[in-house]
PDB file as gemmi writes it, atoms N, CA and C in Angstrom:
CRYST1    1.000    1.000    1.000  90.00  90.00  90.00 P 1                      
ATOM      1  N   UNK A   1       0.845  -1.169   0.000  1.00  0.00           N  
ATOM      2  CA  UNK A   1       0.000   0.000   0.000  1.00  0.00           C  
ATOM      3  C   UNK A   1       0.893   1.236   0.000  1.00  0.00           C  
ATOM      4  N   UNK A   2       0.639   2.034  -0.740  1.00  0.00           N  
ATOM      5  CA  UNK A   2       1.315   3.162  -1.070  1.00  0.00           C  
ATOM      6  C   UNK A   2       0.965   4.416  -0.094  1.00  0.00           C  
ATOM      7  N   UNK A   3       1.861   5.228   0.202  1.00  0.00           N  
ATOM      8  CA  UNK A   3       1.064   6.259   1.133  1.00  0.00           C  
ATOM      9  C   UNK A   3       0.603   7.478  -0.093  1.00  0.00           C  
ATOM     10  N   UNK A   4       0.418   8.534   0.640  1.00  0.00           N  
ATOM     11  CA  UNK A   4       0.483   9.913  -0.386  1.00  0.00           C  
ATOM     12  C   UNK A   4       1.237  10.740   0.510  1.00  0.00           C  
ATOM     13  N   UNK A   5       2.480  11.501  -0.411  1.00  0.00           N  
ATOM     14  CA  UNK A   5       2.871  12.481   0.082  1.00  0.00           C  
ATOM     15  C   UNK A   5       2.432  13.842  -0.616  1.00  0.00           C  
ATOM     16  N   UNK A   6       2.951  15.115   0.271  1.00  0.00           N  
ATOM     17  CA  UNK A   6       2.262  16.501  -0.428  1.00  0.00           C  
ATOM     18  C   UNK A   6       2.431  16.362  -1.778  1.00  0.00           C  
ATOM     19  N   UNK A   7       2.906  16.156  -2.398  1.00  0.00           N  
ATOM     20  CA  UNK A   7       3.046  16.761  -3.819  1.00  0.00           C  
ATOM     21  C   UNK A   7       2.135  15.611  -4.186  1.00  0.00           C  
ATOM     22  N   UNK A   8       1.709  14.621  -3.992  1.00  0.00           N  
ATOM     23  CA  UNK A   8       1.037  13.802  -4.802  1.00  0.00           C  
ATOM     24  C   UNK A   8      -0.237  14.519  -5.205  1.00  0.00           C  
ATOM     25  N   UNK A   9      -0.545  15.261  -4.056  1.00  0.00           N  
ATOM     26  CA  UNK A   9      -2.172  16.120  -4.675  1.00  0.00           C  
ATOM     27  C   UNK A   9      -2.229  17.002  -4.956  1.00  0.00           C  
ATOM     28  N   UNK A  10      -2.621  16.909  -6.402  1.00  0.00           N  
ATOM     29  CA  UNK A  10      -2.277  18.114  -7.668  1.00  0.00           C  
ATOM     30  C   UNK A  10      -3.591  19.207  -7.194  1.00  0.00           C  
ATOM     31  N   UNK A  11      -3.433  20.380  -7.926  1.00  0.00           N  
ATOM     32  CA  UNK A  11      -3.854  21.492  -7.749  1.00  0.00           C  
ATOM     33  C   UNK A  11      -5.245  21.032  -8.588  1.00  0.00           C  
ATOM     34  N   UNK A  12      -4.812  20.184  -9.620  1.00  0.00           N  
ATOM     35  CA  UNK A  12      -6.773  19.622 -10.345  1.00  0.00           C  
ATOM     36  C   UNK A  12      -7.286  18.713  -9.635  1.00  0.00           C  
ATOM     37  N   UNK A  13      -6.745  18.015  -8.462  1.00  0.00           N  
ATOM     38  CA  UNK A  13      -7.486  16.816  -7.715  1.00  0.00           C  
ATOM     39  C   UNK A  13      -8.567  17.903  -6.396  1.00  0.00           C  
ATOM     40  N   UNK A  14      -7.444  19.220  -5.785  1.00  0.00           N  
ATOM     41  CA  UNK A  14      -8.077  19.484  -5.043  1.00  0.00           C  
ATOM     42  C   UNK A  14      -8.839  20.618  -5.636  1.00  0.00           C  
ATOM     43  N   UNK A  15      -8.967  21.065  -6.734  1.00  0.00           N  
ATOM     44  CA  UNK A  15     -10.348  21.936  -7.477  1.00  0.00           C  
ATOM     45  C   UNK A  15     -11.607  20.819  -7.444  1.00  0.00           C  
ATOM     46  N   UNK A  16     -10.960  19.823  -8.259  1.00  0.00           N  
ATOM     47  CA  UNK A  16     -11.954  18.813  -8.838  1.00  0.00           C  
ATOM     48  C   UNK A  16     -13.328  18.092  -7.324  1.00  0.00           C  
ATOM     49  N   UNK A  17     -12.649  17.949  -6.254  1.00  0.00           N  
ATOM     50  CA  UNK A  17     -12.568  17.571  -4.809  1.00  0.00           C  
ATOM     51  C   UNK A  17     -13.753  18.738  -4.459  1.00  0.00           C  
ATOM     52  N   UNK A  18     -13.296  20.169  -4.661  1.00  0.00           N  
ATOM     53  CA  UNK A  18     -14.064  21.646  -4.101  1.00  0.00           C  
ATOM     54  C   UNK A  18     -15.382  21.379  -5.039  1.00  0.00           C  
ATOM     55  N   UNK A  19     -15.178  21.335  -6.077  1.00  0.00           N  
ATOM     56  CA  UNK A  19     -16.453  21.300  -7.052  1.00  0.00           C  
ATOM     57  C   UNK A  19     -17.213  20.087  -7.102  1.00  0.00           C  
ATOM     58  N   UNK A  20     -16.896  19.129  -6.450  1.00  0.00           N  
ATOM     59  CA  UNK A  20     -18.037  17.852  -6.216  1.00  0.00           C  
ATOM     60  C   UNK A  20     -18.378  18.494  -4.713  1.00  0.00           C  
ATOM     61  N   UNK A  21     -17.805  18.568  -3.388  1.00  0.00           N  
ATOM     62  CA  UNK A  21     -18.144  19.336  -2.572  1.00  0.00           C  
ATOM     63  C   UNK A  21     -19.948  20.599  -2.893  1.00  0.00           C  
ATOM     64  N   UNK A  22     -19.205  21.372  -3.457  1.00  0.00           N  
ATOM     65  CA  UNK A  22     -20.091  22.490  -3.855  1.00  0.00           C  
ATOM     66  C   UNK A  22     -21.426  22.044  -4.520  1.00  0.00           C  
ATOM     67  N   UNK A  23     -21.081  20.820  -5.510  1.00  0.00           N  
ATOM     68  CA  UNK A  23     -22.340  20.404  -6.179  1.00  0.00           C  
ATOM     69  C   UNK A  23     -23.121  19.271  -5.096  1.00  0.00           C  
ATOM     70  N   UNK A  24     -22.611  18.993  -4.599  1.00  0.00           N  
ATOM     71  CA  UNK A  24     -23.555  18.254  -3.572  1.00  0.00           C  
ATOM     72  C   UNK A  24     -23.769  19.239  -2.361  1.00  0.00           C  
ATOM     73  N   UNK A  25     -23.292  20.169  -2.202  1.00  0.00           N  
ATOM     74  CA  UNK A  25     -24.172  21.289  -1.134  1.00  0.00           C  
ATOM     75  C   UNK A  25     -25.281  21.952  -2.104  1.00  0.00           C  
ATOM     76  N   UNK A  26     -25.003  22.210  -3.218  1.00  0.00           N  
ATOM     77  CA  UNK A  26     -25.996  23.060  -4.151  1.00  0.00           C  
ATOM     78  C   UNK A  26     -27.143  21.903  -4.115  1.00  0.00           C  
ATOM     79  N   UNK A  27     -26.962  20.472  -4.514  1.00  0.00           N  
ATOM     80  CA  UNK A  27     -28.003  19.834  -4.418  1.00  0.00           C  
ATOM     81  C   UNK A  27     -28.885  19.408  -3.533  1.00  0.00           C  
ATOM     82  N   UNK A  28     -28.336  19.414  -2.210  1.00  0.00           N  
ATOM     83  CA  UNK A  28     -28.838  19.515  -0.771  1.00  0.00           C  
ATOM     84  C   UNK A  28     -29.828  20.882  -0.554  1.00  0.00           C  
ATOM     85  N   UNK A  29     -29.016  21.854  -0.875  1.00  0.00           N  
ATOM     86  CA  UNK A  29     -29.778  22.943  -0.611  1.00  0.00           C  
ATOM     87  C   UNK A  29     -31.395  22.989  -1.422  1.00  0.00           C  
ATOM     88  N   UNK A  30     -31.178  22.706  -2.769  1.00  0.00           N  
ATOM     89  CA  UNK A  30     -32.270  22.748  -3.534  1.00  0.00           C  
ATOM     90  C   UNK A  30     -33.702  21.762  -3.300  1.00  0.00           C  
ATOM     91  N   UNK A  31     -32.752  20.543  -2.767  1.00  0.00           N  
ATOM     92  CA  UNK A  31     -33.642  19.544  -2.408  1.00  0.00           C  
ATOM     93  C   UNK A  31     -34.631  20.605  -0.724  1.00  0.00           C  
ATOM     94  N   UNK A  32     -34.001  21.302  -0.130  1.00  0.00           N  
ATOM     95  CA  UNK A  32     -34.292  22.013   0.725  1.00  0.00           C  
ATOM     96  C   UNK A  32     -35.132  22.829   0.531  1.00  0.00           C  
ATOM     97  N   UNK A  33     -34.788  23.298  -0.320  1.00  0.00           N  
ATOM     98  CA  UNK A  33     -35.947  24.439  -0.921  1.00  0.00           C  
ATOM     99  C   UNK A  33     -37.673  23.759  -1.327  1.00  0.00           C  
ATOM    100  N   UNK A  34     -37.330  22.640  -2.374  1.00  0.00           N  
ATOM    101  CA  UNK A  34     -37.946  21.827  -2.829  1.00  0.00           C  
ATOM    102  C   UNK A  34     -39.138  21.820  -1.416  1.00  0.00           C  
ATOM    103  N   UNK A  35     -38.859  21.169  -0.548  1.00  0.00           N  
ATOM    104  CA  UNK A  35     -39.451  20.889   0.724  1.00  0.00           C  
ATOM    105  C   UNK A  35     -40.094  21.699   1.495  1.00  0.00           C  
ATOM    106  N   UNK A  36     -39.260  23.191   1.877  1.00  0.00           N  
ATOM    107  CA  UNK A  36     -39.854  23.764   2.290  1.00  0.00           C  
ATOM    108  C   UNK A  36     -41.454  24.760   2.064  1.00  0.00           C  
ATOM    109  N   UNK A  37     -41.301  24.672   0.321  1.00  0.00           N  
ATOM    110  CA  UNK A  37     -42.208  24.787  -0.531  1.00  0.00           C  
ATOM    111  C   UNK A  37     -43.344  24.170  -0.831  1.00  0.00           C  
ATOM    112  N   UNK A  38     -43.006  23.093  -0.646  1.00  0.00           N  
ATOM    113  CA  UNK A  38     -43.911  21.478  -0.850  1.00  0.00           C  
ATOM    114  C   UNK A  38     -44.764  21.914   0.476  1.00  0.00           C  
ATOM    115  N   UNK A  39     -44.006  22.131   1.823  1.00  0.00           N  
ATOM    116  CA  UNK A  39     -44.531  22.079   2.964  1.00  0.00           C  
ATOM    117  C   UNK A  39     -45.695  23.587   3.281  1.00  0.00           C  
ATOM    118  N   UNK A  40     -45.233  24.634   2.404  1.00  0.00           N  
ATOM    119  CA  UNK A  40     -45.866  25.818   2.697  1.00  0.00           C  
ATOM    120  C   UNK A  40     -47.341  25.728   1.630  1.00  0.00           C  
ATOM    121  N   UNK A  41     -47.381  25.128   0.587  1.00  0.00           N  
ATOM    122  CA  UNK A  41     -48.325  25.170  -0.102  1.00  0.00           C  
ATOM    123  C   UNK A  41     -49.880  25.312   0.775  1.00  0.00           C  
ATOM    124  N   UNK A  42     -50.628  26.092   0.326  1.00  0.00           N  
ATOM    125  CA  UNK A  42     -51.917  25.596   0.938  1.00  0.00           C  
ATOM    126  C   UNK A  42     -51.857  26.568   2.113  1.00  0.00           C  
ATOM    127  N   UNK A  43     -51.065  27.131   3.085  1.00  0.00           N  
ATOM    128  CA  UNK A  43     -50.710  27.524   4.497  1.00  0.00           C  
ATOM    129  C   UNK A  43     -50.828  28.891   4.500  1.00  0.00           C  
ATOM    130  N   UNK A  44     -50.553  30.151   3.215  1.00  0.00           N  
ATOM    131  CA  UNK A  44     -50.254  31.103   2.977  1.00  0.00           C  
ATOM    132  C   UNK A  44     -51.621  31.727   3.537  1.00  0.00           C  
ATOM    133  N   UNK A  45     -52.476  31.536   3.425  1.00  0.00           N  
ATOM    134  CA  UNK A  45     -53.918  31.890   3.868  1.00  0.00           C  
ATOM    135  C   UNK A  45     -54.583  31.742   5.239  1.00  0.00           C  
ATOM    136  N   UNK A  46     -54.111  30.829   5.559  1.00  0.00           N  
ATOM    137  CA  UNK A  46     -54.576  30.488   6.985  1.00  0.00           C  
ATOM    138  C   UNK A  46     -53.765  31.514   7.936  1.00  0.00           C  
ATOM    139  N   UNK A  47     -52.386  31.881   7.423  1.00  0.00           N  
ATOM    140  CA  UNK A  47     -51.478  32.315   8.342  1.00  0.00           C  
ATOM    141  C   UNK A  47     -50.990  33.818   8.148  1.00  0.00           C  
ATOM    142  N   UNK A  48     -50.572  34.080   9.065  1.00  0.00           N  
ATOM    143  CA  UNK A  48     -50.528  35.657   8.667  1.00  0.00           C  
ATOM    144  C   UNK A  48     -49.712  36.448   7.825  1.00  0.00           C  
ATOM    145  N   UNK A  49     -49.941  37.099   7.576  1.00  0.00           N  
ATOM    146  CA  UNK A  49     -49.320  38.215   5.942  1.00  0.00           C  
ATOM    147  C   UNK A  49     -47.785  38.187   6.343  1.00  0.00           C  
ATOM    148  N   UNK A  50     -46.662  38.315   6.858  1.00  0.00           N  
ATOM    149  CA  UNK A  50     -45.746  38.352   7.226  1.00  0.00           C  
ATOM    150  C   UNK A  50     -45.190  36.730   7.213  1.00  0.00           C  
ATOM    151  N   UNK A  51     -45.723  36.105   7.329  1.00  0.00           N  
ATOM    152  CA  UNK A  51     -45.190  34.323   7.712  1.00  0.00           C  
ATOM    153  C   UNK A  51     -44.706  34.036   5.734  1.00  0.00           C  
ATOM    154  N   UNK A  52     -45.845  34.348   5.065  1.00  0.00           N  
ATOM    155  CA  UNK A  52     -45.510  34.141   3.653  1.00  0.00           C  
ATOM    156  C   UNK A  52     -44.070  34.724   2.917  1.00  0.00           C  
ATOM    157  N   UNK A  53     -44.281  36.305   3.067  1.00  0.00           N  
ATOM    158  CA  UNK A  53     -43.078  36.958   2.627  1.00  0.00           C  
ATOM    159  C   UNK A  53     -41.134  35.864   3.652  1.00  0.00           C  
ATOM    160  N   UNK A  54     -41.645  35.816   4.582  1.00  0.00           N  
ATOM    161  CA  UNK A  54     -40.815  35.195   5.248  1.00  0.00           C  
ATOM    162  C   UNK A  54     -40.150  33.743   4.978  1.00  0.00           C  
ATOM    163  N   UNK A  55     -41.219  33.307   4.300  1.00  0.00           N  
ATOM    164  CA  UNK A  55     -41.190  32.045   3.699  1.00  0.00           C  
ATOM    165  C   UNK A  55     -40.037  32.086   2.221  1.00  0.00           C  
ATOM    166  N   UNK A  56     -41.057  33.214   1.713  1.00  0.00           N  
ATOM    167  CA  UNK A  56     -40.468  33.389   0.059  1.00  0.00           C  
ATOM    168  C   UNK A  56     -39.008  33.973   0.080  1.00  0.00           C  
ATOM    169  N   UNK A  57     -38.474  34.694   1.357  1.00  0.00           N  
ATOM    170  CA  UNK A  57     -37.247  35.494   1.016  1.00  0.00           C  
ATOM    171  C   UNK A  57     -36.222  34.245   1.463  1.00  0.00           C  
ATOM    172  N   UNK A  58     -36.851  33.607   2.604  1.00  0.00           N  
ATOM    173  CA  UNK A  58     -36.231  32.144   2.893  1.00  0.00           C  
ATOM    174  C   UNK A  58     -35.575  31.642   1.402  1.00  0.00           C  
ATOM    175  N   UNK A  59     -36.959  31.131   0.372  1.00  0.00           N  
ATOM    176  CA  UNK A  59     -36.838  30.404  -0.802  1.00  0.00           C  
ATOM    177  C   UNK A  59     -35.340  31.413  -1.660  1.00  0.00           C  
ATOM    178  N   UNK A  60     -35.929  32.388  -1.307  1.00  0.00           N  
ATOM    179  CA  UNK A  60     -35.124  33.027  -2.658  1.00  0.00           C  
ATOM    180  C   UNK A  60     -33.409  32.754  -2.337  1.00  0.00           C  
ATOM    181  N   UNK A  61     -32.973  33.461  -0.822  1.00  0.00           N  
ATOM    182  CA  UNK A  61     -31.446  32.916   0.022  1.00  0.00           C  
ATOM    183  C   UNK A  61     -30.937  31.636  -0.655  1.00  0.00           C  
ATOM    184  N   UNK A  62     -31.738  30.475   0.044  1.00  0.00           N  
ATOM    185  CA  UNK A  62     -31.405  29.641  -0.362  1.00  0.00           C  
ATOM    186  C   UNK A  62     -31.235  29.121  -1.548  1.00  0.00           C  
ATOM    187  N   UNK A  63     -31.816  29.847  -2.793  1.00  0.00           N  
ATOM    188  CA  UNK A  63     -31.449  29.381  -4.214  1.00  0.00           C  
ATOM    189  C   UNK A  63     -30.970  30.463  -4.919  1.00  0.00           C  
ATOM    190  N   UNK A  64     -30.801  31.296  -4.229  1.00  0.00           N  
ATOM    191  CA  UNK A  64     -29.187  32.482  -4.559  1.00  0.00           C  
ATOM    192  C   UNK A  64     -27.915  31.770  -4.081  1.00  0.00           C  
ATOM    193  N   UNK A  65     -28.217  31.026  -3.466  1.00  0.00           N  
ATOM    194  CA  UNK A  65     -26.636  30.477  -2.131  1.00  0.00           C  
ATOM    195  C   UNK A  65     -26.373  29.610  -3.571  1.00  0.00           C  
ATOM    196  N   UNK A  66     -27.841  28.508  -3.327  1.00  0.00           N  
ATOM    197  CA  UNK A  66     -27.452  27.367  -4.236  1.00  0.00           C  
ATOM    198  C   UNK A  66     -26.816  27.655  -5.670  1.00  0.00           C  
ATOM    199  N   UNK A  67     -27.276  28.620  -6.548  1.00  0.00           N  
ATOM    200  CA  UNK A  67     -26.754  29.449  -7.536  1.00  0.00           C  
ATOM    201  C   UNK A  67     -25.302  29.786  -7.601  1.00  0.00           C  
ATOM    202  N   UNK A  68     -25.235  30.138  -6.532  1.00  0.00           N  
ATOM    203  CA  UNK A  68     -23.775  31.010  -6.317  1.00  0.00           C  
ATOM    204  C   UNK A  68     -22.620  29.652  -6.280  1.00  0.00           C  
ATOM    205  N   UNK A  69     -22.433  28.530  -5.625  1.00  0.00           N  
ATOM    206  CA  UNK A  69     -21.857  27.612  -5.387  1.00  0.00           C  
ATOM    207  C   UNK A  69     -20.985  26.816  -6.470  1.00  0.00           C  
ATOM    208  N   UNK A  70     -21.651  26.979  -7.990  1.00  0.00           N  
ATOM    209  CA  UNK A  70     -21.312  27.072  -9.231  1.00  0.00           C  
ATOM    210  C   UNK A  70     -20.843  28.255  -9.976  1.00  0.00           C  
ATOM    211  N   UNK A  71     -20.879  29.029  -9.764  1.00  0.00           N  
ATOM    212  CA  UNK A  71     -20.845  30.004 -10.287  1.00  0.00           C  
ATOM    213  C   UNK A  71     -19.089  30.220 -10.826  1.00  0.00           C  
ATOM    214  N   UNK A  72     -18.343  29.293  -9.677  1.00  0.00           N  
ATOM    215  CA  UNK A  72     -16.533  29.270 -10.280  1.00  0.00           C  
ATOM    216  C   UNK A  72     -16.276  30.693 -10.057  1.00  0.00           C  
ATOM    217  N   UNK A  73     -16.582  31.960  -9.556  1.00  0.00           N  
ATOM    218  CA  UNK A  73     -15.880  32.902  -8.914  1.00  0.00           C  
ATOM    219  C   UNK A  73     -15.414  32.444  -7.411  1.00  0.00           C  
ATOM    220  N   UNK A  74     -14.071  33.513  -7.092  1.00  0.00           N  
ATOM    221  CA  UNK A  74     -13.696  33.078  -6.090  1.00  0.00           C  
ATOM    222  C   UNK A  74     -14.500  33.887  -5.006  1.00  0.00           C  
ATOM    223  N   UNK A  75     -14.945  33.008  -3.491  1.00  0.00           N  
ATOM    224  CA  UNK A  75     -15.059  33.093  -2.520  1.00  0.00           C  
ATOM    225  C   UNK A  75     -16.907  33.109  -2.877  1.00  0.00           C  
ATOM    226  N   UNK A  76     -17.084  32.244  -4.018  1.00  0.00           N  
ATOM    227  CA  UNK A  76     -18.401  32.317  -4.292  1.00  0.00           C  
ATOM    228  C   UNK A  76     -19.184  30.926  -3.573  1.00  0.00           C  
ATOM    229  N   UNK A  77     -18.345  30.402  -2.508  1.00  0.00           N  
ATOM    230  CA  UNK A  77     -18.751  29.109  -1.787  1.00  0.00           C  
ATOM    231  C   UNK A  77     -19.290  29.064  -0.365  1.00  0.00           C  
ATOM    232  N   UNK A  78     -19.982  27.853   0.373  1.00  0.00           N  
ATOM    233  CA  UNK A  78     -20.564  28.076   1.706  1.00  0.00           C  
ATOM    234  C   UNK A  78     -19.370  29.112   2.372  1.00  0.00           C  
ATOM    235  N   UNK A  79     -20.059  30.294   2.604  1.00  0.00           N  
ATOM    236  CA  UNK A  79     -19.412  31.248   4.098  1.00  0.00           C  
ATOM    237  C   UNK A  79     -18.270  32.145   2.920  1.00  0.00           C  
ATOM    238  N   UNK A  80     -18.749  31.874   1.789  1.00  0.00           N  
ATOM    239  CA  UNK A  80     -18.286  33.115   0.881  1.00  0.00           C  
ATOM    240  C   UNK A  80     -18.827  34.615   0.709  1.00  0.00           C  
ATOM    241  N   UNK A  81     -18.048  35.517  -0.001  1.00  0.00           N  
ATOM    242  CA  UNK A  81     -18.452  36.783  -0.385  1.00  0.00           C  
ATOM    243  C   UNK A  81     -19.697  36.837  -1.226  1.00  0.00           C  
ATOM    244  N   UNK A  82     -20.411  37.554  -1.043  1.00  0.00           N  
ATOM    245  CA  UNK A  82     -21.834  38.089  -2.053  1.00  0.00           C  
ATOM    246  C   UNK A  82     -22.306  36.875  -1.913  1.00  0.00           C  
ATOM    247  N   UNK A  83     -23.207  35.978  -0.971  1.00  0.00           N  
ATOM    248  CA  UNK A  83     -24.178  35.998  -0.487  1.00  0.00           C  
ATOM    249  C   UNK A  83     -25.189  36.511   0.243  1.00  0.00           C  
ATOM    250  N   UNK A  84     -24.965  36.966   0.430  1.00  0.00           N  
ATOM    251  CA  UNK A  84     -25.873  38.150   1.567  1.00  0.00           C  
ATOM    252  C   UNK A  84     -27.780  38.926   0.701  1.00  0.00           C  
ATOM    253  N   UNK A  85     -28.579  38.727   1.232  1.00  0.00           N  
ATOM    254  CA  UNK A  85     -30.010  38.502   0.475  1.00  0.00           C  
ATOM    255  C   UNK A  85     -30.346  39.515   1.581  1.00  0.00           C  
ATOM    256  N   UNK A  86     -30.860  40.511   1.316  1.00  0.00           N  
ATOM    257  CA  UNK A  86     -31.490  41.643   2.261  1.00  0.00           C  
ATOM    258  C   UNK A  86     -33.060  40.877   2.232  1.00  0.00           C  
ATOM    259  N   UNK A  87     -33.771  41.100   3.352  1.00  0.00           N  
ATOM    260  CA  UNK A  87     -34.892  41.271   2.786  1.00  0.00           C  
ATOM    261  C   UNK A  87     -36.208  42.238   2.787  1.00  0.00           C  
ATOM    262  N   UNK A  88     -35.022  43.860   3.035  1.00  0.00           N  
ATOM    263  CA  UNK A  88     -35.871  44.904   2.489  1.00  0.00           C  
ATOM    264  C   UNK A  88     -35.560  45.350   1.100  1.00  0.00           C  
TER     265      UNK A  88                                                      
END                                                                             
């Protein structure tokens, strides 16, 4: 059995490594969204005017984040730059 030393891991193993990372947080997240949506259907009415908007700026974060995660700019990943979703 072979070990690995530093140089064995090239600069395309650990991009390649970040970008399966990122695409399985982007797909987590979406599946998230997916759900929380699924779950609000129907509810917007019963509940008060503020719970909805709260809901939707939720939706939108989370599939700006998920968006951003691909996007291949730098620091465009979880706990990166320009995420940030106001919601006034």
């Amino acid at each position: 059995m072979s070990t690995l030393r530093p140089g064995d891991i090239t600069d395309e193993m650990i991009q390649a490594m970040d970008a399966a990372k990122r695409q399985g947080l982007q797909k987590d997240l979406r599946v998230l969204a997916a759900n929380i949506r699924a779950d609000a259907e129907g509810r917007y009415d019963s509940e008060e005017p503020g719970w909805r908007a709260g809901v939707e700026w939720t939706l939108l974060w989370i599939e700006n984040t998920a968006a951003q995660l691909t996007e291949g700019r730098p620091g465009a990943g979880a706990g990166g730059q320009g995420q940030g979703v106001s919601p006034e």
